[in-house]
Backbone bond lengths (Angstrom), bond angles and torsions (degrees), N, CA, C in turn:
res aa  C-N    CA-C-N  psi(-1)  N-CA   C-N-CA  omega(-1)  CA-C   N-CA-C  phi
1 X - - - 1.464 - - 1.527 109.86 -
2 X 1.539 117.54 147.76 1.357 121.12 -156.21 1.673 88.20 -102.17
3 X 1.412 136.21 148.86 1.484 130.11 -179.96 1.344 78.73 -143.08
4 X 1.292 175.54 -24.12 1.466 148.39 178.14 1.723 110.29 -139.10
5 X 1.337 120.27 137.54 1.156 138.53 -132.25 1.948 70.28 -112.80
6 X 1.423 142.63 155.63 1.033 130.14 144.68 1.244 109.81 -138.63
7 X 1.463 124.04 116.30 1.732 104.15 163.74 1.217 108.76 -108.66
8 X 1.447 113.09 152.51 1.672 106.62 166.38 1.808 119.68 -142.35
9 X 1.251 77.46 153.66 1.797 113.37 -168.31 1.455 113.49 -145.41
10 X 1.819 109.11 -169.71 1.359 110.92 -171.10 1.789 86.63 -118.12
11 X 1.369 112.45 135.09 1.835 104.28 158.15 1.538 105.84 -73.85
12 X 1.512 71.17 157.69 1.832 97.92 158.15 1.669 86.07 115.01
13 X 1.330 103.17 148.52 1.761 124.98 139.71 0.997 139.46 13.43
14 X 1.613 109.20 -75.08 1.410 124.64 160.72 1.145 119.59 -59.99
15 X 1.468 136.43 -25.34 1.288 114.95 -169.78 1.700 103.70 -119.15
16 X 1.318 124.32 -6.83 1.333 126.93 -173.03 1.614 97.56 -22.85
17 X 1.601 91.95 -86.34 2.091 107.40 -176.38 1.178 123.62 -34.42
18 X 1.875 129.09 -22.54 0.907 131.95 169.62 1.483 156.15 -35.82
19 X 1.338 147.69 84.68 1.467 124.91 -152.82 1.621 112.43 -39.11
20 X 1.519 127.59 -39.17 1.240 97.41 178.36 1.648 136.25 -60.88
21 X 1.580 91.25 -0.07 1.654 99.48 163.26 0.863 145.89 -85.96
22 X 1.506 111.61 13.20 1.645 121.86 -151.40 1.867 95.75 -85.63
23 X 1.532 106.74 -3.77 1.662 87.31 167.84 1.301 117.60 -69.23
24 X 1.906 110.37 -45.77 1.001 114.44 -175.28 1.742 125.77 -50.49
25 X 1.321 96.12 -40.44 1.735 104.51 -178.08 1.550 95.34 -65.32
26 X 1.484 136.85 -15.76 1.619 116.05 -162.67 1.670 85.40 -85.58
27 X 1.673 113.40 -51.84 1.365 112.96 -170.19 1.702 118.22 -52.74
28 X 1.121 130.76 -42.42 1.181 138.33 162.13 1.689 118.29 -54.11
29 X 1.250 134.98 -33.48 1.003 118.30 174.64 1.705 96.59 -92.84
30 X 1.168 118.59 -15.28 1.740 105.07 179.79 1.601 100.13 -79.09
31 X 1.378 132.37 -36.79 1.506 126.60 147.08 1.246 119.61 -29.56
32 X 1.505 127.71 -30.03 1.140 117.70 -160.23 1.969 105.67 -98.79
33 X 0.854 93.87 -37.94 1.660 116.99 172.30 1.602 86.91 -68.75
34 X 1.210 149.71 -90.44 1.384 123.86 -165.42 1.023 130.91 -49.86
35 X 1.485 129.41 -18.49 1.326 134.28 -156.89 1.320 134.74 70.61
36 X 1.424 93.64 32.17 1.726 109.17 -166.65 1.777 98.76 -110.91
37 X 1.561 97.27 150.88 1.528 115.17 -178.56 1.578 109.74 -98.53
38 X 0.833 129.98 134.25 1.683 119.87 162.72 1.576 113.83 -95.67
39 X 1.173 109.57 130.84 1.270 114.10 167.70 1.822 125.54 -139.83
40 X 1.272 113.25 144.67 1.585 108.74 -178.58 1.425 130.52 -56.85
41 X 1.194 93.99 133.35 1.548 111.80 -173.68 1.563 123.50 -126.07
42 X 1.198 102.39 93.00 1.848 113.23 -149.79 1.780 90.01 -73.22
43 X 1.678 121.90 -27.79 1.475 102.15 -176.89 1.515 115.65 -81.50
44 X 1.300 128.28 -6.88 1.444 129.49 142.73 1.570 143.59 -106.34
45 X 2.224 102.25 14.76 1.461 105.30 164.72 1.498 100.36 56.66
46 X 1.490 115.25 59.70 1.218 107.62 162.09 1.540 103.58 163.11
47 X 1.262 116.18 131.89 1.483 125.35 165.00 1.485 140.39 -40.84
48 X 1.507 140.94 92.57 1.280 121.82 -105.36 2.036 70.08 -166.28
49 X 1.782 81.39 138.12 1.330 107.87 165.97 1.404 123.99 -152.39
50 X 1.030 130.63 136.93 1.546 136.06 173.93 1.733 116.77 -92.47
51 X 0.988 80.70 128.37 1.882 91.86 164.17 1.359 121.67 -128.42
52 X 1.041 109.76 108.18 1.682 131.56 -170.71 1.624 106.07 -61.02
53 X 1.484 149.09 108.33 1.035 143.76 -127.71 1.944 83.12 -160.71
54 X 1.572 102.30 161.86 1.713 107.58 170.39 1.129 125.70 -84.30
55 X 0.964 95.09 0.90 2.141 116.41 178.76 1.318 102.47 -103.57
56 X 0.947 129.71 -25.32 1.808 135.42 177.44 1.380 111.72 126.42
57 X 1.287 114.38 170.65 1.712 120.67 177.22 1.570 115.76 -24.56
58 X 1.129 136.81 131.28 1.760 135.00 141.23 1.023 102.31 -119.13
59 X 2.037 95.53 131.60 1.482 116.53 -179.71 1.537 94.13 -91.86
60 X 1.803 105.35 166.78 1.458 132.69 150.73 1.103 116.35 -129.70
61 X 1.047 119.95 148.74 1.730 143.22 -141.98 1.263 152.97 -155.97
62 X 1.335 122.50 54.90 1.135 159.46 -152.36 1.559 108.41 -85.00
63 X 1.581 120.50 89.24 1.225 122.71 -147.50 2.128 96.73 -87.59
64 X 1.246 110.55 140.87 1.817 93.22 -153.08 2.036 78.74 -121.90
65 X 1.069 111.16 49.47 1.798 120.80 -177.18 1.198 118.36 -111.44
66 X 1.434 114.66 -18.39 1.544 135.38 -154.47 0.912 101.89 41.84
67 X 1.523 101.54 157.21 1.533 148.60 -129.36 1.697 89.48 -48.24
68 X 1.643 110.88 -69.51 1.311 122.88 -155.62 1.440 96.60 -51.90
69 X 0.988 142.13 -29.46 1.796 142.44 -161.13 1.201 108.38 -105.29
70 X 1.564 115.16 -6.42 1.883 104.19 -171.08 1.729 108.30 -62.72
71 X 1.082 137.83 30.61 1.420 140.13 168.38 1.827 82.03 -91.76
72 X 1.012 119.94 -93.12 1.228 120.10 -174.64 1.257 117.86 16.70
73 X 1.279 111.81 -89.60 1.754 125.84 165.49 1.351 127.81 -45.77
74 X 1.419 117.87 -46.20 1.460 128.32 170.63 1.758 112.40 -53.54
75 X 1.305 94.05 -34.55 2.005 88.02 -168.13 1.089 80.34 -95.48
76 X 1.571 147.67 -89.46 1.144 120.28 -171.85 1.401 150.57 13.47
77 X 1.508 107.56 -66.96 1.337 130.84 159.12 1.646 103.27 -47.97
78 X 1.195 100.59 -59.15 1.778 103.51 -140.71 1.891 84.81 -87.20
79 X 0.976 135.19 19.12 1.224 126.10 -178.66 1.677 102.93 -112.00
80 X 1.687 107.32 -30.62 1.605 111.43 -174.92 1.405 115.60 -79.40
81 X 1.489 101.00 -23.03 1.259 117.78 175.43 1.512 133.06 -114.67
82 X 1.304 97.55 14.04 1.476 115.51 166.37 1.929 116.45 39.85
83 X 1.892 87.22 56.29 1.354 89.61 171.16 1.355 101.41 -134.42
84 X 1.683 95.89 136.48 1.589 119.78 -163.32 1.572 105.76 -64.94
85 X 1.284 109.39 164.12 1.062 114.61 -175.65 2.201 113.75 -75.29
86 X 1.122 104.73 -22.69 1.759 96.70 150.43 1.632 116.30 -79.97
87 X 0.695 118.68 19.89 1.726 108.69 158.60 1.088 113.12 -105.65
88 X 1.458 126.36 3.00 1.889 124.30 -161.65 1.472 87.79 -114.44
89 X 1.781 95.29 132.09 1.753 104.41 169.18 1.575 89.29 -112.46
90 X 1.550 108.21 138.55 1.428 83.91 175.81 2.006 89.70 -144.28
91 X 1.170 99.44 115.41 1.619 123.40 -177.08 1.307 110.03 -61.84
92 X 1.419 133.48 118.96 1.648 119.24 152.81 1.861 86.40 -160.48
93 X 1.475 93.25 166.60 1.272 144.56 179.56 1.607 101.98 -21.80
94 X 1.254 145.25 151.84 1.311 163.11 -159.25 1.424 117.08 -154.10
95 X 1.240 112.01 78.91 1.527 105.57 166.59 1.910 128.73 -51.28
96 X 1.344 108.82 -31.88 1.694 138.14 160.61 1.409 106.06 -16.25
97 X 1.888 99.09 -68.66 1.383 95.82 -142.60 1.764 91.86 -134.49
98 X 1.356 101.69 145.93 1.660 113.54 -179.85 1.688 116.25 -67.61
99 X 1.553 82.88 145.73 1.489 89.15 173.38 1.267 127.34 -48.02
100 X 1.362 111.56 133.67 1.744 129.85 -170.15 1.559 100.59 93.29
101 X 1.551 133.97 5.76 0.813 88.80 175.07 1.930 106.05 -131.16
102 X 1.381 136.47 166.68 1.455 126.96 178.59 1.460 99.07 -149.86
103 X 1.973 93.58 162.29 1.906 127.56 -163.04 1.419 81.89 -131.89
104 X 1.210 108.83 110.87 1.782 120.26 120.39 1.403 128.49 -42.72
105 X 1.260 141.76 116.33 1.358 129.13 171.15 1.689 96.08 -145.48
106 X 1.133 115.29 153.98 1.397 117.81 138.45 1.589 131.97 -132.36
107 X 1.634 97.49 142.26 1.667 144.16 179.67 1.994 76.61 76.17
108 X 1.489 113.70 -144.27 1.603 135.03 -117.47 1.368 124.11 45.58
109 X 0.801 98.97 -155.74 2.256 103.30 -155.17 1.600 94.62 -90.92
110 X 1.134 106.22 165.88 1.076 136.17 176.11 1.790 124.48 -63.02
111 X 1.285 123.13 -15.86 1.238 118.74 -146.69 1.413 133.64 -20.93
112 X 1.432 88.45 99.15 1.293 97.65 -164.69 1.604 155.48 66.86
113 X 1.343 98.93 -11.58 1.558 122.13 -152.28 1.425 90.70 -83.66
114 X 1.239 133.87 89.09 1.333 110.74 165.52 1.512 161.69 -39.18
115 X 1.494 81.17 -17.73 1.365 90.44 -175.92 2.349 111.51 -93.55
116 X 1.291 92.28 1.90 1.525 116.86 169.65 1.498 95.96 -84.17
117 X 0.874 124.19 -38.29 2.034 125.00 -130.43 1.827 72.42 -108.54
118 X 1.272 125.58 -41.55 1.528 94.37 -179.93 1.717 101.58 -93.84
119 X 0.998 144.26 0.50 1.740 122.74 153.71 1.065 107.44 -54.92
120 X 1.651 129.16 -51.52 1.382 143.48 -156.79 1.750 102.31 -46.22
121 X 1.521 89.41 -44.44 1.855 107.73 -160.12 1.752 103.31 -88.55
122 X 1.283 97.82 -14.72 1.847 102.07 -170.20 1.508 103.44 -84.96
123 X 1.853 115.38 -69.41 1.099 118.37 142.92 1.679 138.74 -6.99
124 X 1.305 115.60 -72.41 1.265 146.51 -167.89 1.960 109.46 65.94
125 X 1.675 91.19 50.89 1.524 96.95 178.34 1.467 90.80 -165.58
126 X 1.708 109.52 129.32 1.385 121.23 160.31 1.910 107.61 -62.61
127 X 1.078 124.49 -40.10 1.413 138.96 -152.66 1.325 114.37 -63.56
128 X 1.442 106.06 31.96 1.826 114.60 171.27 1.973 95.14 -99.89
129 X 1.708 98.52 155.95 1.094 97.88 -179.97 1.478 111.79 -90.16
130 X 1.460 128.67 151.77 1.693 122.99 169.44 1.489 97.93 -125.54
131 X 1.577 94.59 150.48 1.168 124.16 164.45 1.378 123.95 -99.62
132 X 1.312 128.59 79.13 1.700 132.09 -154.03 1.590 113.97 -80.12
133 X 0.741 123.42 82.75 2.083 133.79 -174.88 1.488 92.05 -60.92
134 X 1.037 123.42 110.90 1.693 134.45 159.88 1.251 105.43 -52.01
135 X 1.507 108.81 125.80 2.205 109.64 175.55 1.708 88.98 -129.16
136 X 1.592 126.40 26.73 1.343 117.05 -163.65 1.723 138.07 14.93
137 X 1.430 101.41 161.24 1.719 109.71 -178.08 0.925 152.78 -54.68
138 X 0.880 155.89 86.63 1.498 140.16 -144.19 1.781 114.74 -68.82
139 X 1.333 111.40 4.29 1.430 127.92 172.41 1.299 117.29 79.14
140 X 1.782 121.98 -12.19 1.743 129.71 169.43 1.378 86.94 -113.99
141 X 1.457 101.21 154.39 1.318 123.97 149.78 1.699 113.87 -68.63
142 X 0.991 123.16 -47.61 1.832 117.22 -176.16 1.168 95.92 -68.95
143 X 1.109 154.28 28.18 1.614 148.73 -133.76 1.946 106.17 -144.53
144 X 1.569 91.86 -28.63 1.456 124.91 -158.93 1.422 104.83 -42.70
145 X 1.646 105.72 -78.16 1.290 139.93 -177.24 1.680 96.94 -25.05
146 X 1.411 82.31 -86.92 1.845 104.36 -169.75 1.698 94.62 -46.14
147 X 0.897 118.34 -65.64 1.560 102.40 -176.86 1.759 133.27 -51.04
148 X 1.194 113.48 -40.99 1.616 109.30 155.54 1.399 133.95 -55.70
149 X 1.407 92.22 -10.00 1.670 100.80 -171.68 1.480 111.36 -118.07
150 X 1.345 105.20 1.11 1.686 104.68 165.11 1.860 101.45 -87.79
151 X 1.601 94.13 179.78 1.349 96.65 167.85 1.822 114.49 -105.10
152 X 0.722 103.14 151.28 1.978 120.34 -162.80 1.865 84.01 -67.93
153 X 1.240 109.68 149.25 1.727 118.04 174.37 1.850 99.10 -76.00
154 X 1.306 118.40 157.46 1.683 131.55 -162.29 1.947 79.34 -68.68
155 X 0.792 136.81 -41.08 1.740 96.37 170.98 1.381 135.24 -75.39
156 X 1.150 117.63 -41.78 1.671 108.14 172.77 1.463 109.10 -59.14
157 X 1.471 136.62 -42.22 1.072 137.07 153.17 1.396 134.90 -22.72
158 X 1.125 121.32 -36.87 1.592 164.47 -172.89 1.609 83.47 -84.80
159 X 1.207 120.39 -89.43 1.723 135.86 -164.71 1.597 102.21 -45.22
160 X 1.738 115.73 -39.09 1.134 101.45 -164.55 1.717 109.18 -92.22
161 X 1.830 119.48 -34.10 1.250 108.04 155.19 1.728 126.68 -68.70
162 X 1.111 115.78 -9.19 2.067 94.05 150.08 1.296 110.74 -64.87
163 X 1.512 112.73 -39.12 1.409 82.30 -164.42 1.582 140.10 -84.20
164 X 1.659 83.93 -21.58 1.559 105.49 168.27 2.082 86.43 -59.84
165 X 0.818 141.86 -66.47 1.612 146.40 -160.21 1.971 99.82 -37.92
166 X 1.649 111.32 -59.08 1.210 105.50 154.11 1.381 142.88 -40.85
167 X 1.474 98.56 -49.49 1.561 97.61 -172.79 1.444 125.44 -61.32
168 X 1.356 108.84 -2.20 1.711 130.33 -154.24 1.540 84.98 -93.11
169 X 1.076 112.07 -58.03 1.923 99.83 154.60 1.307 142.73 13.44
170 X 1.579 87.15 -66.86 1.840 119.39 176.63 1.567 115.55 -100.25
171 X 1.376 108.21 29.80 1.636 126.65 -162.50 1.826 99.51 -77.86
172 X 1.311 105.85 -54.89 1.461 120.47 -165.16 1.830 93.73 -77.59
173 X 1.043 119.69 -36.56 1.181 115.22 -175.76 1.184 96.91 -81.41
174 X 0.719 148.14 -82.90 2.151 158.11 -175.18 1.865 86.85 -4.34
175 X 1.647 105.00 -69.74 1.919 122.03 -167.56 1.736 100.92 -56.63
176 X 1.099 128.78 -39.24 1.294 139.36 178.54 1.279 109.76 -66.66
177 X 1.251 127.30 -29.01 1.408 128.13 179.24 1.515 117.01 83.35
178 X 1.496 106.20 10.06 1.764 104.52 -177.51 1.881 100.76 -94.77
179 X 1.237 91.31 96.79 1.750 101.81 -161.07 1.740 87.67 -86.33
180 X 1.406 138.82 -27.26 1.301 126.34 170.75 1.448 108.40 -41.53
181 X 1.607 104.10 -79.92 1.258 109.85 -179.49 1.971 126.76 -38.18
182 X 1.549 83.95 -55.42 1.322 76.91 168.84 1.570 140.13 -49.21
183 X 1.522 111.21 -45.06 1.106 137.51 160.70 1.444 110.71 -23.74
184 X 1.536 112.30 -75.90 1.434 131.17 176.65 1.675 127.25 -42.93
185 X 1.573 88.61 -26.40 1.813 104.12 176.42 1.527 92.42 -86.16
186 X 1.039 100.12 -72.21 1.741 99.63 -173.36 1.023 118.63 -10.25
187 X 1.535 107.82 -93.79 1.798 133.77 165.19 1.507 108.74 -26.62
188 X 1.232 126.68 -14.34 1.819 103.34 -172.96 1.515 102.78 -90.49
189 X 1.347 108.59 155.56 1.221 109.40 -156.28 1.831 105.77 -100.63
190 X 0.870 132.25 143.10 1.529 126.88 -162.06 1.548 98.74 -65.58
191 X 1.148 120.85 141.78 1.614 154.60 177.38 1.529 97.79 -48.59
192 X 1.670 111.88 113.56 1.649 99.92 179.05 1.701 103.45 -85.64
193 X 1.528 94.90 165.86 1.751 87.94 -167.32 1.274 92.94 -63.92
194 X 1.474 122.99 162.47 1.439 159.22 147.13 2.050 96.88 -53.94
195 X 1.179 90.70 112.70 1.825 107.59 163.12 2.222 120.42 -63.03
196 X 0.880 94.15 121.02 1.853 93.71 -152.19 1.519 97.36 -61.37
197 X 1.061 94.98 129.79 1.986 115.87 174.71 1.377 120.57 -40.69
198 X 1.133 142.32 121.87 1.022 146.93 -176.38 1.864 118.86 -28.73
199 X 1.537 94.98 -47.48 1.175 98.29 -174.45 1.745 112.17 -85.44
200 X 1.438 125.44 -4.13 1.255 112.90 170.91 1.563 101.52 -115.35
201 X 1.643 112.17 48.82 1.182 102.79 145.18 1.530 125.22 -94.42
202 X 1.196 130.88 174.14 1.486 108.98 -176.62 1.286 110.75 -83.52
203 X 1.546 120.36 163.94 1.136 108.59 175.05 1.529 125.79 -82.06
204 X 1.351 111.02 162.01 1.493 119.98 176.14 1.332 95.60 -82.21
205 X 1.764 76.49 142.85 1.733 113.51 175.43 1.542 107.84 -63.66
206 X 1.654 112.32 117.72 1.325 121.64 159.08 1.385 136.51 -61.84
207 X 1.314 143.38 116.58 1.450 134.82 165.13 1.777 96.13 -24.98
């Protein structure tokens, strides 16, 4: 069973639109589908909402430390409330895989992502699950930086809120902890359109 929702990003202004925010945009629209508010919470450094559920509390978690510090907030939380490190989904950005598309996994390494690499160290356990939203590569490595921190052009943007819009799908399953199932929703790949039927094309123009 999933007990804290985590996405992560940097606050403020400047970086809202940003791909390294694309946790934040998953957590906010999964707020929005529960009916949950986020609001600041200076004794865990991070934007934080409860949703009262029949299984018990689920937090959301919006770590407000930037990126490099989101351990900070994450253990915090999960230390007052004594939830293990398999109950934490915690959503952010995917250099891996292209926009529109996301991997379920849980714990392996960090690559690189800093803002993983300090839960890892806050925690002192890889063994939380992530939900990785593809914002694709910029094709260099020195390239990295500057590229997570711009904002994506109105189509990949587009690609990456459907898909976060899908994944909300696998919402009840994700909190339930049936990560097979979930898995299986996740991973399917959206339905390409259907090519229009012969007969509802229009007709050709007669002499």
């Amino acid at each position: 069973m999933i007990r804290l929702l985590v996405g992560l990003g940097n606050p403020g202004p400047e970086y809202e639109q940003t791909r390294h925010n694309a946790g934040f945009w998953w957590v906010d629209a999964a707020a929005r589908k529960l009916g949950a508010t986020l609001q600041p919470d200076r004794g865990h450094h991070a934007l934080v909402a409860r949703v009262n559920r029949r299984e018990g509390p689920l937090w959301l978690l919006e770590p407000q430390t930037y990126m490099n510090l989101s351990g900070k907030a994450v253990a915090s939380l999960a230390r007052f409330y004594k939830i293990a490190p398999a109950e934490i989904l915690v959503a952010h950005d995917e250099l891996d895989l292209p926009p529109g598309q996301l991997k379920l996994k849980l714990g392996g390494g960090h690559a690189g992502h800093n803002g993983l690499k300090d839960i890892v160290a806050a925690l002192g356990s890889a063994d939380f699950w992530r939900l990785r939203l593809g914002i694709g590569h910029p094709g260099a490595r020195a390239e990295v930086v500057h590229y997570v921190l711009r904002k994506p052009p109105p189509e990949q943007r587009e690609a990456i809120e459907a898909c976060i819009a899908r994944s909300l799908d696998a919402l009840e399953l994700l909190l339930a902890g049936e990560m097979d199932r979930a898995t299986m929703r996740l991973h399917a790949k959206p339905p390409k359109p259907r090519p229009p039927r012969a007969e509802d094309a229009a007709p050709a123009d007669r002499p």
